[in-house]
N, C-alpha and C positions, 0 to 999 in steps of 0.2 A: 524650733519645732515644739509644741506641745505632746506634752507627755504624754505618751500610749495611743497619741493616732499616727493611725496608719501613714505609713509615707507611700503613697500612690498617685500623689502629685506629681511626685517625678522631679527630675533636675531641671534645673534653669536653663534658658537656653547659654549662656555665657558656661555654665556649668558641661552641658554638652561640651561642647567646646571644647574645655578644658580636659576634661574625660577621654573626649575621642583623641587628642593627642599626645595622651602620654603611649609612649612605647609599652610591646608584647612583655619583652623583659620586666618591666616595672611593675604590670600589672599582676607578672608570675609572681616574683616578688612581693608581690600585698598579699596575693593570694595563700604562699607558704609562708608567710606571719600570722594571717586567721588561722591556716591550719595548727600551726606552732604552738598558739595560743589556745588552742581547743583541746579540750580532757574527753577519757570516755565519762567522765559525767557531764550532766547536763548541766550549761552555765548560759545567764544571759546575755544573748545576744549584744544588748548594752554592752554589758562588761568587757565582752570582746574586742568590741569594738572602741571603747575608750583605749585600752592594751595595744591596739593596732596603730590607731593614730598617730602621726606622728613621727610613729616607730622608725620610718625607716627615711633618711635626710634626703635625698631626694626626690620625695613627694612634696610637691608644691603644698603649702600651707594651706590655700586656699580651694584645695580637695574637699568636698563637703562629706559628712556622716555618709550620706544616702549612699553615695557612690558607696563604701564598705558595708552597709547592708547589701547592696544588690551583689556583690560578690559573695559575699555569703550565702545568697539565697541563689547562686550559681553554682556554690559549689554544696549543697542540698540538693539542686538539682541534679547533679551529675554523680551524686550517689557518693561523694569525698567525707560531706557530713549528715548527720541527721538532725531534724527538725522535733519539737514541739510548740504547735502553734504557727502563725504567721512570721515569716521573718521581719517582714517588712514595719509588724507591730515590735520591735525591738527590745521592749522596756517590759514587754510580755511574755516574749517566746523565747525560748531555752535550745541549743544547740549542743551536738558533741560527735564526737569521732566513733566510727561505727563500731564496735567493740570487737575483737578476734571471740568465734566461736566457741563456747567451750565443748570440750569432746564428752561423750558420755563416760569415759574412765574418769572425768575431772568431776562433773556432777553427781558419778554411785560416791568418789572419794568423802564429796559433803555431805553425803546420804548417811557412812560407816561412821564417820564423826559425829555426827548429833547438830551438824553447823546447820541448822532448820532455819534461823535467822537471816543468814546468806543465801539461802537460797530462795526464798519468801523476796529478798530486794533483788536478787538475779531475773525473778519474775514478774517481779513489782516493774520494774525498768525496765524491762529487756536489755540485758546484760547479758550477751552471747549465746540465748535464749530468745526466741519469740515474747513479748512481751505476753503476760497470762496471765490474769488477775486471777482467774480461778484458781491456776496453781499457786501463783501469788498465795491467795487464803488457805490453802491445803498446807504449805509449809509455816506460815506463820503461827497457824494456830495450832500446830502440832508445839512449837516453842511456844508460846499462850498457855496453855494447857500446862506446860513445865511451870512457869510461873517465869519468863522470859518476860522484863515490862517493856522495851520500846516491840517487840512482836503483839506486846496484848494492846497494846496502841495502834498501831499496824492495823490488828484486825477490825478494829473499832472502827480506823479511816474508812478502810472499805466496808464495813456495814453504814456507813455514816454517807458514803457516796454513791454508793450500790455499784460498786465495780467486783464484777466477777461471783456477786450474790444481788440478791433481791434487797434493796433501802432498808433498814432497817433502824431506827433510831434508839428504840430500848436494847438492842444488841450494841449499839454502837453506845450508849451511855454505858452501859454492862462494862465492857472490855478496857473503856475508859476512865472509869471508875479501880478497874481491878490494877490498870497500868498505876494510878495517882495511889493507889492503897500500899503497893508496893515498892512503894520509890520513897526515897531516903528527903529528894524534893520535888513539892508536887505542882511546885509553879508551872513547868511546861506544858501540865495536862489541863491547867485549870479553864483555860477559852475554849478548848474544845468540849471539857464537861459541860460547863456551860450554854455552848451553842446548842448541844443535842438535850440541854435538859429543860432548855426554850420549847421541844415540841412532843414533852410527853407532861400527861397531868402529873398531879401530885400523888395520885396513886401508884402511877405509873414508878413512880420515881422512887417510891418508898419501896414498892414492891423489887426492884433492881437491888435500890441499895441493901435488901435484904440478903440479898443473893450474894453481891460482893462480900459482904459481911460471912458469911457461913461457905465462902467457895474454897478450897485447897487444890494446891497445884496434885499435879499428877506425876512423881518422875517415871521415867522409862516409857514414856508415852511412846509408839512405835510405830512405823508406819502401816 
């Protein structure tokens, strides 16, 4: 199979075949091994399914990939796991276990703490939450604001993608600048500095970096 397409070709018919008669049993079986294998984060589908393979001795060797994609994109459908992306593009799309709800006595608890980080990626994700970018930015950049550097990262992404705000690319160099200014190292920020300082001029750029330079965090920032 070539990398990152689509498997929509379908099995072979020798593959049907083979498919259709393995036993109900077996098939649960593959089935609660993907499960097994699945976190509430999101992992690729790939990965899963290498983890699967194999796994279990009496599945014929000659079982191909596809067949453990389409159960996975079975059990997507039947609401067992969630999806980002096509299943079927495997090497793309990301899977995971639907997460237990969290109650709202769990969420005021990270509200009383100051845990604004965790709850920016509860939103960021949807982690027992609706996913909501908007909230997503609401909490991150209250930790932003503290001087938090993977949340002033955070924020940068989403002005850098425009999830839950308007595009913004001198906001997303801003935030991204202020994450690398405050990190001990600044290699993980340096591609993404970079890629948003690809589409702002040199004024642009100067004018930012001035801002990083002169910005101080806030503590006790509040909701």
């Amino acid at each position: 199979m070539i990398d990152g397409q689509r498997q929509d070709e379908g099995l072979t018919e020798d593959e049907e075949l083979l498919v259709a008669a393995l036993p109900e049993d077996l098939i649960a079986r593959i089935d609660a091994a993907i499960l097994a294998r699945t976190r509430i984060r999101f992992q690729k589908v790939a990965r899963i399914v290498s983890l699967v393979m194999r796994s279990i001795p009496d599945v014929p060797v000659n079982v191909p990939e596809l067949f453990y994609v389409q159960r996975i994109a079975h059990l997507v459908t039947t609401g067992r796991m969630e999806c980002q992306g096509d299943p079927l593009r495997m090497r793309f799309s990301e899977v995971r276990l639907p997460p237990p709800p969290l109650s709202s006595s769990e969420l005021d608890e990270l509200m009383a703490k100051g845990d604004y980080w965790t709850l920016g990626c509860l939103y960021a994700d949807g982690q027992g939450v609706a996913q909501d970018y908007l909230a997503a930015l609401k909490w991150y950049r209250i930790a932003a604001e503290q001087g938090e550097v993977w949340s002033q990262f955070n924020v940068g992404r989403l002005y850098m993608n425009g999830y839950g705000v308007r595009q913004d690319y001198k906001q997303a160099y801003f935030w991204f600048g202020l994450a690398a200014s405050g990190s001990s190292d600044k290699r993980p920020f340096t591609c993404w500095i970079d890629e948003v300082a690809a589409k702002l001029t040199a004024e642009q750029r100067a004018e930012v970096d001035k801002q990083v330079a002169e910005w101080r965090p806030t503590p006790g920032t509040n909701t």
